[in-house]
C-alpha positions as CSV (number, residue, x, y, z in Angstrom):
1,X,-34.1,14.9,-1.2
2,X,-32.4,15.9,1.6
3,X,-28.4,15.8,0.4
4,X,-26.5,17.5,3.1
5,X,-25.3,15.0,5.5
6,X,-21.7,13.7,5.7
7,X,-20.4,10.3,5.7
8,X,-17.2,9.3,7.3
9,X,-14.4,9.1,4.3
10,X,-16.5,10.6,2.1
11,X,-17.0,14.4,0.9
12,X,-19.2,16.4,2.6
13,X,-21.3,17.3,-0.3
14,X,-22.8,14.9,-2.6
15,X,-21.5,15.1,-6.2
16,X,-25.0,15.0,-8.0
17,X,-28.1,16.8,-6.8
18,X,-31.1,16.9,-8.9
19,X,-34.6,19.0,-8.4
20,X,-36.5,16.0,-8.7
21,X,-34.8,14.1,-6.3
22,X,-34.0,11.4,-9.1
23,X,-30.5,10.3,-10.2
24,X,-30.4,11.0,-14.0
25,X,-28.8,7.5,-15.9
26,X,-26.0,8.9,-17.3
27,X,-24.0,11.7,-15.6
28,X,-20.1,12.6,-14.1
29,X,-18.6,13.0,-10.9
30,X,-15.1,13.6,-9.7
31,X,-13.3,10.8,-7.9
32,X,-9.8,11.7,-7.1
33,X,-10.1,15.0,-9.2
34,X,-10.6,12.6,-11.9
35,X,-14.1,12.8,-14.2
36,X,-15.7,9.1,-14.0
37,X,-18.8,8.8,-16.2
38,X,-21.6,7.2,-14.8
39,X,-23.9,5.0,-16.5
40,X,-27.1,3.7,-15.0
41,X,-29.7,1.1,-16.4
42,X,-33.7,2.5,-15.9
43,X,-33.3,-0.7,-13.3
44,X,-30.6,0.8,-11.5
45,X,-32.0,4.4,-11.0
46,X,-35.4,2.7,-9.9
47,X,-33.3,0.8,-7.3
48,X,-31.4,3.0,-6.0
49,X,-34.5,5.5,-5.5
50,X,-36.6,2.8,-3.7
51,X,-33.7,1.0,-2.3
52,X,-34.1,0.6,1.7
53,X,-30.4,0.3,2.1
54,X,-27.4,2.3,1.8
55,X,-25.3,1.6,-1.4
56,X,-21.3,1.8,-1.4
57,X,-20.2,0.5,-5.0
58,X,-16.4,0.2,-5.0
59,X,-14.2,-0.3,-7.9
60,X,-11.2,-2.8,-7.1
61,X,-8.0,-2.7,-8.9
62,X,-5.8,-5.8,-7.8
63,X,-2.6,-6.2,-8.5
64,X,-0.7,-9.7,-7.9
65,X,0.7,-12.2,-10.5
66,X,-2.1,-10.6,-12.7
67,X,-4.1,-7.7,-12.7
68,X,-8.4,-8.0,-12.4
69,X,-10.9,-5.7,-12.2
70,X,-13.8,-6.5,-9.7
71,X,-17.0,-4.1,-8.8
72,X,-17.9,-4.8,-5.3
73,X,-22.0,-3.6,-3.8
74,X,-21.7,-3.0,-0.1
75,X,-22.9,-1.6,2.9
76,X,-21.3,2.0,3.4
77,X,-21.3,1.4,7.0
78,X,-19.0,-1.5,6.7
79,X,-15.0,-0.6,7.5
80,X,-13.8,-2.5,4.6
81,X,-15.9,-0.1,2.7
82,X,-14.0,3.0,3.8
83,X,-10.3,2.1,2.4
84,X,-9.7,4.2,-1.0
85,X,-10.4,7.2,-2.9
86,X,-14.3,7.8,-2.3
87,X,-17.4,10.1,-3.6
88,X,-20.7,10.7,-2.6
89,X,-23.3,10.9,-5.3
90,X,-26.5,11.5,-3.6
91,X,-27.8,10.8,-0.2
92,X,-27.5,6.8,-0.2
93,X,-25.4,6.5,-2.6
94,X,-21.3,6.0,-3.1
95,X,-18.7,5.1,-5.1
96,X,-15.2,3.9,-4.6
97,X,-11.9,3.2,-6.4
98,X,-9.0,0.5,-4.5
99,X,-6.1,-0.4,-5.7
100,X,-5.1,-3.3,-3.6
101,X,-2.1,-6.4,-4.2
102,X,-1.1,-9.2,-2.4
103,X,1.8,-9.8,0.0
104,X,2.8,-12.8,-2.9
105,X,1.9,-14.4,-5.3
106,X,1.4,-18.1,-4.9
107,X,-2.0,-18.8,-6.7
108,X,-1.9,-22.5,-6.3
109,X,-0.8,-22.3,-2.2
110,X,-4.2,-19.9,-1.9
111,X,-7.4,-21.6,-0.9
112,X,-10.7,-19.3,-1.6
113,X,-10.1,-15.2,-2.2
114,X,-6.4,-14.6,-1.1
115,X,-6.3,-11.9,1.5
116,X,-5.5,-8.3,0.1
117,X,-4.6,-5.1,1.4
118,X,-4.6,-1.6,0.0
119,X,-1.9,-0.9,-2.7
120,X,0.5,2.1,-1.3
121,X,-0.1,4.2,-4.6
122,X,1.6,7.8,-4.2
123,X,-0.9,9.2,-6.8
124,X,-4.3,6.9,-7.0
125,X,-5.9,8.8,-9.1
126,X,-3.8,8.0,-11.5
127,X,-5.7,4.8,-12.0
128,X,-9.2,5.6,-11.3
129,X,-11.5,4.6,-14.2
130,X,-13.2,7.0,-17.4
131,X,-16.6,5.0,-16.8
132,X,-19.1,2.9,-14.6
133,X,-21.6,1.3,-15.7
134,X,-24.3,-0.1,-13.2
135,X,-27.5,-2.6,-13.7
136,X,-30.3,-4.1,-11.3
137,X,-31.4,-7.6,-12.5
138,X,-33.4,-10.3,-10.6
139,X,-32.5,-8.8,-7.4
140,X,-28.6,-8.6,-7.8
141,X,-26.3,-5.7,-8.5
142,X,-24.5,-5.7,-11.4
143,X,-21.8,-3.6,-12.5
144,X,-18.3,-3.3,-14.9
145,X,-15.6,-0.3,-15.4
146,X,-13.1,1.0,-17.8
147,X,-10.5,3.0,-18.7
């Protein structure tokens, strides 16, 4: 597996590279200096390996009249994807932690997702999570993080 190229916003060098080519399912990478743990279903390391596309898997932090945590899968090449702190893991594969807010807070005035914009956090890593965990069922992504 070739593991040597960069991505824009990402580190040069991807966090994980293994002999065989194969992400392991359970393993660590720095984000933001931080250790995360990674956790990945036999589903998810067989989609990931045979996955045709790119995979970006960001972890949101959103801060408004309450806080949520949200695991977004998306296309690395997208802008929005580039915002926060970010780690490669292997050659198609990324992960991502944003902290984000809202200019207000006026949940009944929104209609659909209110628009958000990256939280100005002096330290980020601060907040970036112990763990992610990561499935593939039926087709669909699936994913959760902690602290």
């Amino acid at each position: 597996m070739n593991m040597s190229a960069t991505f824009p916003g990402s580190d040069s060098t991807p966090a994980l590279a293994t002999d065989s080519g194969r992400l392991p399912e359970r393993f660590e990478v720095r984000l933001g200096g931080r250790p995360l743990q990674i956790r990945l279903s036999p589903r998810a390391v067989t989609a990931l390996q045979e996955g045709a596309e790119p995979l970006l898997v960001q972890m949101e932090l959103y801060f408004s009249c309450l806080v949520r945590k949200a695991v977004y899968f998306l296309d690395p090449e997208d802008p929005a994807a580039a915002e926060g702190l970010r780690q490669r893991v292997s050659e198609r594969f990324w992960i991502s932690f944003r902290p984000v807010t809202t200019a207000q807070c006026a949940v009944a005035e929104v209609t659909g997702a209110p628009p958000v914009e990256t939280m100005p956090v002096k330290h980020p890593a601060a907040f970036v999570p112990r763990w992610l965990q990561l499935d593939y069922r039926r087709g669909q992504w699936q994913g959760e993080y902690g602290y």
